[in-house]
Structure formats: structure tokens, C-alpha cells
TORDOKOL-566107 format. One record per residue (C-alpha): y, z, x; chain; residue number from 1. Coordinates in pm, 1 decimal, decimal comma. Each point is the difference from the previous one (the first is absolute). Layout:
// residues N
+----------+----------+----------+-------+------+
|    north |       up |     east | chain | resi |
+----------+----------+----------+-------+------+
|        Y |        Z |        X |     A |  NUM |
...
+----------+----------+----------+-------+------+
// end
This chain:
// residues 301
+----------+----------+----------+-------+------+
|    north |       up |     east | chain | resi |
+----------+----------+----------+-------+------+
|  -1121,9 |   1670,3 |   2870,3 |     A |    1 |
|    357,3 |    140,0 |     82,4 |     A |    2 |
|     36,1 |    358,8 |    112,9 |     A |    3 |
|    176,8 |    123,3 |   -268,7 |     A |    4 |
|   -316,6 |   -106,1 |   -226,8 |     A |    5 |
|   -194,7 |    141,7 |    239,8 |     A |    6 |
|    148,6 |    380,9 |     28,1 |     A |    7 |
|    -44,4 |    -81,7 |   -364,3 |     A |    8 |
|   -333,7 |    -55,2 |    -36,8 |     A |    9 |
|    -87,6 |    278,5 |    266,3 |     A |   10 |
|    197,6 |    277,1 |   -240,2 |     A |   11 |
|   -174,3 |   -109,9 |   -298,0 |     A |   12 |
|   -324,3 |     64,5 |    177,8 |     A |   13 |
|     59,5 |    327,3 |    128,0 |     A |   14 |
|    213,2 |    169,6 |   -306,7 |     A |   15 |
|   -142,5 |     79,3 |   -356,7 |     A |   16 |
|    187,6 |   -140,3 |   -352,7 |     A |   17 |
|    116,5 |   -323,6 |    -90,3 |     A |   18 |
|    334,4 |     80,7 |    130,0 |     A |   19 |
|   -148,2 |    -67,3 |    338,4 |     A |   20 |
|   -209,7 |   -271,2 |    -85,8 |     A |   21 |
|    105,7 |   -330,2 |    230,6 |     A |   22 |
|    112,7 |   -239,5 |   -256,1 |     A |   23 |
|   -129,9 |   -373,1 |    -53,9 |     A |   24 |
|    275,9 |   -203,5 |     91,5 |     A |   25 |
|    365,6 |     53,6 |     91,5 |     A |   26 |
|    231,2 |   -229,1 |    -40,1 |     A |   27 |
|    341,5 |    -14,2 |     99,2 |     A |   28 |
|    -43,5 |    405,7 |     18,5 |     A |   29 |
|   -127,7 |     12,9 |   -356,9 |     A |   30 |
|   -333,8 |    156,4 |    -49,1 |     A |   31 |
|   -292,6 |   -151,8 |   -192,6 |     A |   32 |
|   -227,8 |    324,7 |      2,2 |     A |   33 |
|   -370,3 |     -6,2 |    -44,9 |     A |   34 |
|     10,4 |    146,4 |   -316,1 |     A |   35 |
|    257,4 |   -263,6 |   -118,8 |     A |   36 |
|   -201,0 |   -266,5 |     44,5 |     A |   37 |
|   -319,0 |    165,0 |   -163,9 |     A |   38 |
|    212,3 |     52,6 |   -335,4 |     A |   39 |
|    101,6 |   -353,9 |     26,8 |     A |   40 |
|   -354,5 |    -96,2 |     40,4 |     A |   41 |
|   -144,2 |    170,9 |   -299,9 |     A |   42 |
|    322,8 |   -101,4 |   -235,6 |     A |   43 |
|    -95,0 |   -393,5 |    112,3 |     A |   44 |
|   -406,8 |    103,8 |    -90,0 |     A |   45 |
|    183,4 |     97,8 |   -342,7 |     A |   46 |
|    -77,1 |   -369,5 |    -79,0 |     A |   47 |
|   -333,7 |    -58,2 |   -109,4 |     A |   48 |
|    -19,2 |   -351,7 |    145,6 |     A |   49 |
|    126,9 |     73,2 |    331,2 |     A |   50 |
|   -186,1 |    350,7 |     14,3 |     A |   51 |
|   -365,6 |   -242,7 |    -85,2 |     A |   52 |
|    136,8 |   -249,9 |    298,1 |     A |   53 |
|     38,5 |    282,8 |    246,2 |     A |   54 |
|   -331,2 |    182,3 |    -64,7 |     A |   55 |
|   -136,0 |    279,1 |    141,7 |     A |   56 |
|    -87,6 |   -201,0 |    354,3 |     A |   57 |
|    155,7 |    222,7 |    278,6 |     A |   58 |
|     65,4 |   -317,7 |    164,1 |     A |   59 |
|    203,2 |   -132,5 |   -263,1 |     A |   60 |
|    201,1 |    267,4 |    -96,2 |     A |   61 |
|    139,2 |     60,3 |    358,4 |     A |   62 |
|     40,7 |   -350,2 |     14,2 |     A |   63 |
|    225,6 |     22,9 |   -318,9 |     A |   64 |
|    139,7 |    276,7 |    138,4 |     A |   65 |
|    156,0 |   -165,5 |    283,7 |     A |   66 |
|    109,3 |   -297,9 |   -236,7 |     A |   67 |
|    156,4 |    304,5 |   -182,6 |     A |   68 |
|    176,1 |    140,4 |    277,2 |     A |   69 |
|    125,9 |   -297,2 |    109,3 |     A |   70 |
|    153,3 |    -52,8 |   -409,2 |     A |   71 |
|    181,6 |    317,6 |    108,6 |     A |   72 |
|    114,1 |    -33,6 |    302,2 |     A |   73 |
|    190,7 |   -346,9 |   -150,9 |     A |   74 |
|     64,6 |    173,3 |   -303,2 |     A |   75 |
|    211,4 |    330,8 |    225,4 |     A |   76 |
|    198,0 |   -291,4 |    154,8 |     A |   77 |
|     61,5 |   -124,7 |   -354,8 |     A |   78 |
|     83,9 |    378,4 |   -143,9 |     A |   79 |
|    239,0 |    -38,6 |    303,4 |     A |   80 |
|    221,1 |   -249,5 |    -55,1 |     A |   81 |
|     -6,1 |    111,2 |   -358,1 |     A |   82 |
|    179,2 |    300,0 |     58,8 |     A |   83 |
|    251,6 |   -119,4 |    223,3 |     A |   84 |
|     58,3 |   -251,5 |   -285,2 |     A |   85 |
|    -41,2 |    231,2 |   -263,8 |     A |   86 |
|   -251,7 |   -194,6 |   -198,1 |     A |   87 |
|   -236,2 |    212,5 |   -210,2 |     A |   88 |
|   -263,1 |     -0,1 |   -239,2 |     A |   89 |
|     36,4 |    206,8 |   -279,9 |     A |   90 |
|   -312,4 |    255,0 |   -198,7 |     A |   91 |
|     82,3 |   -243,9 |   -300,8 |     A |   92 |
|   -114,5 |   -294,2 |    196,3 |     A |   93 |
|   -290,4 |     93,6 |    131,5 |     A |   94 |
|   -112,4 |    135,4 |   -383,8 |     A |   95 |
|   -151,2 |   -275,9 |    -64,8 |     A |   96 |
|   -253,0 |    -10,4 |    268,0 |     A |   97 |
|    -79,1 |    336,6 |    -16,0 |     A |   98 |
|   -102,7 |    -52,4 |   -409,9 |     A |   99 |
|   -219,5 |   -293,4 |    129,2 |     A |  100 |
|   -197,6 |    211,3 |    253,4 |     A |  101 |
|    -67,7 |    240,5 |   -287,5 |     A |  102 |
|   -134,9 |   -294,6 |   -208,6 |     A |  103 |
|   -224,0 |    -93,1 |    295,9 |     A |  104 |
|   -115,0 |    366,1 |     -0,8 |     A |  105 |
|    -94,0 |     -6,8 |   -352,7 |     A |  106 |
|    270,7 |    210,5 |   -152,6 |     A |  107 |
|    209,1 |    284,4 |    175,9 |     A |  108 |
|   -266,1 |    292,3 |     -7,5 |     A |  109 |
|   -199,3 |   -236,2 |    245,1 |     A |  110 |
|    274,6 |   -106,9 |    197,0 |     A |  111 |
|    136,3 |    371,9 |     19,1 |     A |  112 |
|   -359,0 |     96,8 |    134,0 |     A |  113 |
|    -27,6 |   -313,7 |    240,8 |     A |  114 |
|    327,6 |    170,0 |    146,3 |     A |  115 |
|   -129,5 |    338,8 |     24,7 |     A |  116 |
|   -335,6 |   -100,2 |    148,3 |     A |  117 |
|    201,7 |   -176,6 |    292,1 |     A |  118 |
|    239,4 |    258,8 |     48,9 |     A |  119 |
|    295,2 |   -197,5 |   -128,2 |     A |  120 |
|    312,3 |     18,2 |   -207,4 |     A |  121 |
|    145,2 |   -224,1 |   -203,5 |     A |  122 |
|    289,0 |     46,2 |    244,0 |     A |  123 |
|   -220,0 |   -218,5 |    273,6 |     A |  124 |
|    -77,1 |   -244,2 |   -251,1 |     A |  125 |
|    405,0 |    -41,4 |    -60,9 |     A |  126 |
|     65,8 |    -13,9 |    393,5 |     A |  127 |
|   -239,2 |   -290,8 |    -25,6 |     A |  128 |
|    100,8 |   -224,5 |   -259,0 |     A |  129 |
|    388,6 |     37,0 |     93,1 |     A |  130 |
|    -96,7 |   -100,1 |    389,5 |     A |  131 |
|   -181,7 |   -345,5 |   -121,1 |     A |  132 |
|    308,6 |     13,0 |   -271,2 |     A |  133 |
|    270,8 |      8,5 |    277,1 |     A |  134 |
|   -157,3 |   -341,8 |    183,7 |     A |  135 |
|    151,5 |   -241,4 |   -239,0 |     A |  136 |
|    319,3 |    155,9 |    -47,8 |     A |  137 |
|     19,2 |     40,7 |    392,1 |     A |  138 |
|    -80,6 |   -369,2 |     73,7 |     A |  139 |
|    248,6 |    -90,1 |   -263,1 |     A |  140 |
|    249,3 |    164,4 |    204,2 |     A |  141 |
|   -111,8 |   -120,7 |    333,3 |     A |  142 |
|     21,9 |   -312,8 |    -60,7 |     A |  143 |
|    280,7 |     19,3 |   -216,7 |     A |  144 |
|    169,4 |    173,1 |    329,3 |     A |  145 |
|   -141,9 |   -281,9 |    227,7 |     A |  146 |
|     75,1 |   -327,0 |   -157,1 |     A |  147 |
|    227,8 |    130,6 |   -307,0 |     A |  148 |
|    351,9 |   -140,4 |    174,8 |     A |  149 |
|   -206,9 |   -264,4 |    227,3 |     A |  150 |
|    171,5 |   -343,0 |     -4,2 |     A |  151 |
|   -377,1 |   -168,7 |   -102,1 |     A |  152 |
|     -5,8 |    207,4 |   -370,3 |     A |  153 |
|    350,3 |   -141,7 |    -44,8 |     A |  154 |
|   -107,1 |   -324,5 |    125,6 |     A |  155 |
|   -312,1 |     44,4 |   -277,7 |     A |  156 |
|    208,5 |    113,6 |   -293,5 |     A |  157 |
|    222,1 |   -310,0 |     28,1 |     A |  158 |
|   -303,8 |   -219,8 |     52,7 |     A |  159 |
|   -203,8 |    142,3 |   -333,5 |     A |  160 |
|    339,0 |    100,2 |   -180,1 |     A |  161 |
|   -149,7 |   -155,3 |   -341,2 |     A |  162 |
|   -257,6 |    234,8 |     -8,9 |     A |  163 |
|    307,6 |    300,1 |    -67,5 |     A |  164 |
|    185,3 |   -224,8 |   -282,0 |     A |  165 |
|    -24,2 |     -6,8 |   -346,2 |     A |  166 |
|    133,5 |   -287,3 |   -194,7 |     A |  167 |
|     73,3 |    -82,0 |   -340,5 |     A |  168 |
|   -152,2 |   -345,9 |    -94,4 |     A |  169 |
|    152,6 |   -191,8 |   -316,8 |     A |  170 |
|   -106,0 |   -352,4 |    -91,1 |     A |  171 |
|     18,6 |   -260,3 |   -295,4 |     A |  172 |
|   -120,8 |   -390,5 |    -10,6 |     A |  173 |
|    177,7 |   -292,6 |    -62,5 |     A |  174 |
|   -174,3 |   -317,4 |   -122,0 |     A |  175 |
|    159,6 |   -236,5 |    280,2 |     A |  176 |
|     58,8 |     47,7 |    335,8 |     A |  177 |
|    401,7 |   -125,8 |    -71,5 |     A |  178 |
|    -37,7 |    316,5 |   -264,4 |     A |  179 |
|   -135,9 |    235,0 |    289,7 |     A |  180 |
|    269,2 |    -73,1 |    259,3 |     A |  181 |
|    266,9 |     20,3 |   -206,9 |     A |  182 |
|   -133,6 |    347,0 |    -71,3 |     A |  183 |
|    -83,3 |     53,2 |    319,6 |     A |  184 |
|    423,5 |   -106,4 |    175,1 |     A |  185 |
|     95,9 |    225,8 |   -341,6 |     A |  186 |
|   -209,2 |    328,2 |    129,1 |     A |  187 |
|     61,4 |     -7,2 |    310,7 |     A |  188 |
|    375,4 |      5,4 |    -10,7 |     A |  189 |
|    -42,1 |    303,7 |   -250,0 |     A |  190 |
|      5,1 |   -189,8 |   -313,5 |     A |  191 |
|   -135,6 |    109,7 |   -309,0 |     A |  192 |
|   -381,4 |    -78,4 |    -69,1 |     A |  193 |
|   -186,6 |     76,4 |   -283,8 |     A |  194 |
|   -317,0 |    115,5 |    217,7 |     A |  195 |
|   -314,7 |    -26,3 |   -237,9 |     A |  196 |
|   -111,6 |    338,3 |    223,3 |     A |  197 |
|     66,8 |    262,8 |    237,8 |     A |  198 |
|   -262,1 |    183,2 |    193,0 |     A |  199 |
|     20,5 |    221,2 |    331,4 |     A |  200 |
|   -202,1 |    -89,1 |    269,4 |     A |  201 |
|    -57,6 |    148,1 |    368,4 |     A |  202 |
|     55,4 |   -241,9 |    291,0 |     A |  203 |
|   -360,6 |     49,2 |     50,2 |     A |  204 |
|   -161,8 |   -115,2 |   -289,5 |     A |  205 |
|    180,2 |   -310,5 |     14,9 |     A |  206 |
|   -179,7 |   -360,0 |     65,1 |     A |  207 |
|    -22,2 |   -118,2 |    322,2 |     A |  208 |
|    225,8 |   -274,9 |   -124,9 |     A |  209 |
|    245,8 |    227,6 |   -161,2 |     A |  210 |
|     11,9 |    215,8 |    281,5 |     A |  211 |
|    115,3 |   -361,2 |    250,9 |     A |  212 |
|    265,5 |     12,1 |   -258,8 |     A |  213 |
|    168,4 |    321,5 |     -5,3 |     A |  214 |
|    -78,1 |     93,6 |    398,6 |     A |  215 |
|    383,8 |    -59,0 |     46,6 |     A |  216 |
|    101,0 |    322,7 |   -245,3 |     A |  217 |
|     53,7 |    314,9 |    156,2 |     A |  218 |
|    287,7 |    204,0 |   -186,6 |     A |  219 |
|     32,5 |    133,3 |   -354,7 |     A |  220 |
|    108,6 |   -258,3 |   -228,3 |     A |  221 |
|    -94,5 |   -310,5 |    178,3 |     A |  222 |
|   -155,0 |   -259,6 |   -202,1 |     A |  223 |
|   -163,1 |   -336,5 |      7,8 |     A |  224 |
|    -77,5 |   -267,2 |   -255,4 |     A |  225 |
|   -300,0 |   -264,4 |     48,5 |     A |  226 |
|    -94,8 |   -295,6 |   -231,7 |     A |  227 |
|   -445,9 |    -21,8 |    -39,3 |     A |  228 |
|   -117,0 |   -312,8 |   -117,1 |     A |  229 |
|   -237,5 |    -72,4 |   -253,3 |     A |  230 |
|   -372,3 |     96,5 |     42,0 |     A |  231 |
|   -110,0 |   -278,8 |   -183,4 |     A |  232 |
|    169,4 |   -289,6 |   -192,9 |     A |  233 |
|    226,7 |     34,9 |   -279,2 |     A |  234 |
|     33,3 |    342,5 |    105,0 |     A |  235 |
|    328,9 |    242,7 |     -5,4 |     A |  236 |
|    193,0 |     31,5 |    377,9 |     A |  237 |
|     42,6 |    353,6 |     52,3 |     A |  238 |
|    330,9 |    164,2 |    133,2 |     A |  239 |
|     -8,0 |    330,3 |    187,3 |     A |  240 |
|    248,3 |    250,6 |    125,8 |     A |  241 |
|   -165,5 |    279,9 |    211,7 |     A |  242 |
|    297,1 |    234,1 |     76,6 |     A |  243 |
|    -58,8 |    369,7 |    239,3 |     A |  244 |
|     37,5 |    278,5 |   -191,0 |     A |  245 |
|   -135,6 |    253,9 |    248,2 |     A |  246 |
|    -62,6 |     26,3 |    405,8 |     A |  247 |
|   -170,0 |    317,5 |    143,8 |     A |  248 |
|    230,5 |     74,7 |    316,6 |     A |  249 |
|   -170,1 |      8,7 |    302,8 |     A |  250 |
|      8,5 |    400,6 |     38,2 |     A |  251 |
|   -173,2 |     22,8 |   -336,8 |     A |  252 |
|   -236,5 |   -290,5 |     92,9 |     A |  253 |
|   -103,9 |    155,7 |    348,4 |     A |  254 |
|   -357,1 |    159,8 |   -127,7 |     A |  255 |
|   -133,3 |   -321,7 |   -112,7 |     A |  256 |
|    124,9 |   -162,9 |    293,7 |     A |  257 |
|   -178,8 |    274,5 |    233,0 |     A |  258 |
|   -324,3 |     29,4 |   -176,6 |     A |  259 |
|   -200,6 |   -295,4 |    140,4 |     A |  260 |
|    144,2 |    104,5 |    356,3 |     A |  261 |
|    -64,5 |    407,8 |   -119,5 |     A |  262 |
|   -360,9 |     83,8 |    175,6 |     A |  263 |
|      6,3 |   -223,6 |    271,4 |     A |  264 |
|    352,2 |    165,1 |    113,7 |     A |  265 |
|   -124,6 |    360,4 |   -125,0 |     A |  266 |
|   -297,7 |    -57,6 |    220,7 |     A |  267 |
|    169,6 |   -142,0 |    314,1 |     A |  268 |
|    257,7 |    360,0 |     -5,5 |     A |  269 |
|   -333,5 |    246,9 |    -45,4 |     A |  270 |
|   -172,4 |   -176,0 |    283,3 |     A |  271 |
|    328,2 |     37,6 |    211,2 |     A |  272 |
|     25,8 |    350,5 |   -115,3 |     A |  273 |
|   -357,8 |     93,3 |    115,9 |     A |  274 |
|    108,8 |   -130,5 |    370,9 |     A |  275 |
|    291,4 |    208,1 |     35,6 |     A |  276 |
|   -107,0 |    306,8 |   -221,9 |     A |  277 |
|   -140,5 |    301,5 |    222,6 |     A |  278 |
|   -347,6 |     60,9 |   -132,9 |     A |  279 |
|   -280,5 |    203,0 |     94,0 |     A |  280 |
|   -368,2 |     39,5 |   -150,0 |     A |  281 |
|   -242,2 |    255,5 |     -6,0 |     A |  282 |
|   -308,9 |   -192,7 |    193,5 |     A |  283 |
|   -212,2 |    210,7 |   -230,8 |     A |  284 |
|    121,8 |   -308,2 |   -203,8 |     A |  285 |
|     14,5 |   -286,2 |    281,8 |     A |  286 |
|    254,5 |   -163,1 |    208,3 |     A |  287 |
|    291,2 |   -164,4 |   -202,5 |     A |  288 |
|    135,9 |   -369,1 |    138,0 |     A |  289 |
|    314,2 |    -22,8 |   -120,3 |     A |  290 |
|      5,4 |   -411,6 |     -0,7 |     A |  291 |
|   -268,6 |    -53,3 |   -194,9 |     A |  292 |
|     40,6 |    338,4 |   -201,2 |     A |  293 |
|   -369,9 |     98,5 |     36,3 |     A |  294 |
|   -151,5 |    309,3 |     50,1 |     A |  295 |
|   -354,1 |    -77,3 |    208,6 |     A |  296 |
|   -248,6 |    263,3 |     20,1 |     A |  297 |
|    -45,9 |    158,4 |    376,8 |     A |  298 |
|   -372,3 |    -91,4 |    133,9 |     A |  299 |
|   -143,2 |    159,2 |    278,7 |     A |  300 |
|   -242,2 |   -178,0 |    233,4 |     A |  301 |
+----------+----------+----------+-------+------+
// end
């Protein structure tokens, strides 16, 4: 325990009102007060499944309770970097998770009675929502800050670029395979072809075939024409022209690129932001280790 916790601690003790009450975590000079964290408690019991998993056990609730504080403690580093980023969560978008809480609570004269018995405001059930609201829109921008102009996501745009192109697919069938090539010389050097039909494709839904056949496109207006034999005897040869109508530049393409890299990345800059974040806990609650972002309850022997 640090000896600025400490003096802490000892004027909460000795002085009378809330004011003075030592608080249940600082971190990075932010306080997590006592009474914080028992609002945040009871708006999370709000939920009728969780509330039956916690129970009335003493054990189990301070249990939760540290699991809880430790949710906050992440969650202040999160609030952090969201205001020095300005990212925000707005009353609007939190609405919605405040009307299902009153469904849980069978209608808004319970819910409004849950809040009074607890000694809670709808105001603490906002504060709550908009912290677990601010994770993904702070890991988009972590990562997005991290890897968004790293030579690899590049590297991986070029490599998957038919995933962000659209192209418009026309074909028509010849009886011979003479016929189909002498459609085939007379599309590709921008002849006229009466294509029996036009349809827009993305890169993605393509064939695996198809997709070996246009992997050399990458601008706007680039186009290639293949022959397909017959499927069966007697059958009609099939000419193609698969010409780009659309590619998603990479700027625009960067959030699909980032999200299977998103949580690992979002996880590796919160456990790096525990280390070198200054933060203190009340041992009423237990000792905090930062690496492993536990809170362990203090036994005596």
C-alpha cells in the first residue's frame, strides 16, 4: 500500500461523511469512491439473471465485487483515453439498454422502485451502460491508432484486394468453341458483344475458379474475358467478361482489415496500460496485480 493511500485510508477513518471516506481505487489520480462502486453494483443486480448468479452468499458478492472493481478500474483507463480522444457515448445510445432493463423489471413502476430500493438513479444506470458502451469504440480506435498506417494492413489489403471490388459480370454462349474465341479476341479488344446478361457481383462471391481468373484486376475499368467449356456434350461454350466496377480504397477498407486483429491488439494496449498506470486499492477490497489485472482478497494467518 503506497502512502498516499495510506494517509487516505487513515482520514477516512477518523473524519465523518462520505467526503472523507477513503475511496476504492485510484487510478492515475482518479477516484473510484466506495459509494461508486456500490451504485455500480446494484445497477449490474438490475439484471435478473446476473442478480440470481450472484445471490445473497457474502462470499460471492465480495467476490463479484472485486471482479467489479477490477471492470472499473480498466474501464477509468478506458474513460481516459476517451477523453483525450474525444470519443463519447451519447444518452440516445445507451436508450436502448436502459428500455431493456425496464422490460427485465416487469414494466417501469418496478424498475423505478428497484431503483429507489437501492438508492439509485437512473443517472448511475446511464454512467454504466455508456462505460461498457465506450470499450468497442475505444478498441476501434486503439487499434486503428496502432496498426492503422502499419506496412502489414497494407501488405493485407493488397493480398485480399478482391474482397473490396465489385464487378460487373456479362456473359453469352456460343455453340463452338471457334464461335467462343472469336467472341472472346472481339470483347476483349472492346468490341461490341451482344451479352445474353449482365449481373454485378462482389470479388467475394466469386468461384474459386473465377476468382484465379480475375486476381490480376485491380483498377476501375479493368476487364477480363474467359472461354468455359461445355459441362457435358453437345453443350453451349460459355464466354465471360468480368470487368471492376468498384474498389474500396484502403482508408475506407481499414475496419474490416482491423477487426480480426481488433481484441487481441485492444487487449495487448489495456494490459500495457495497467503496468504503467499509477493505481492504488482500498485493501478493504484486496491487493490489485497489475499483470494479471486481479484483485485477490487479503488473508490473514
Amino acid at each position: 500500500m503506497t502512502l498516499g493511500l495510506a494517509v487516505a485510508l487513515a482520514v477516512g477513518l477518523s473524519a465523518c461523511g462520505d467526503a472523507f471516506v477513503s475511496p476504492a481505487a485510484v487510478v492515475d489520480g482518479r477516484r473510484l469512491t466506495q459509494e461508486f462502486v456500490r451504485k455500480q453494483f446494484a445497477v449490474l443486480l438490475l439484471n435478473p439473471q446476473l442478480k440470481g448468479q450472484v445471490g445473497d452468499s457474502e462470499a460471492t458478492r465480495k467476490d463479484f465485487t472485486r471482479r467489479l472493481l477490477t471492470l472499473l478500474i480498466e474501464t477509468e483507463l478506458i474513460k481516459e483515453y476517451a477523453e483525450r480522444h474525444h470519443i463519447t457515448i451519447s444518452d440516445r445510445e445507451v436508450a436502448p439498454g436502459i428500455t431493456q432493463l425496464v422490460q427485465q423489471n416487469g414494466g417501469q413502476a418496478k424498475f423505478d422502485r428497484a431503483l429507489t430500493q437501492d438508492e439509485i438513479a437512473v443517472t448511475d444506470v446511464r454512467e454504466s451502460l455508456k462505460r461498457q458502451g465506450l470499450i468497442p469504440k475505444v478498441a476501434d480506435a486503439v487499434v486503428a491508432e496502432r496498426l492503422g498506417s502499419s506496412a502489414s494492413l497494407l501488405q493485407a489489403y493488397r493480398q485480399g484486394l478482391l474482397q473490396f471490388m465489385t464487378f460487373s459480370v456479362s456473359s453469352v454462349t456460343a455453340r463452338t468453341k471457334t464461335g467462343a474465341e472469336v467472341i472472346r479476341r472481339t470483347a476483349s479488344s472492346g468490341g461490341d458483344v451482344a451479352w445474353a446478361s449482365t449481373n454485378t457481383r462482389a470479388g467475394s462471391d466469386l468461384s474459386e475458379a473465377q476468382q484465379a481468373q480475375v486476381s490480376r484486376l485491380t483498377g476501375v475499368g479493368e476487364f477480363v474475358v474467359t472461354v468455359e467449356q461445355p459441362q457435358k456434350a453437345g453443350g453451349r461454350w460459355t464466354v465471360t467478361r468480368f470487368q471492376v466496377t468498384n474498389v474500396v480504397p484502403f482508408e475506407e477498407a481499414k475496419p474490416q482489415l482491423l477487426a480480426p486483429r481488433r481484441d487481441q491488439e485492444f487487449v495487448k494496449w489495456l494490459r500495457l496500460r495497467l503496468v504503467q498506470a499509477h493505481i492504488e486499492v482500498n485493501p478493504k477490497f484486496g491487493t490489485f496485480n497489475e499483470k494479471t489485472a486481479v484483485i485477490s482478497p487479503i488473508t490473514t494467518t
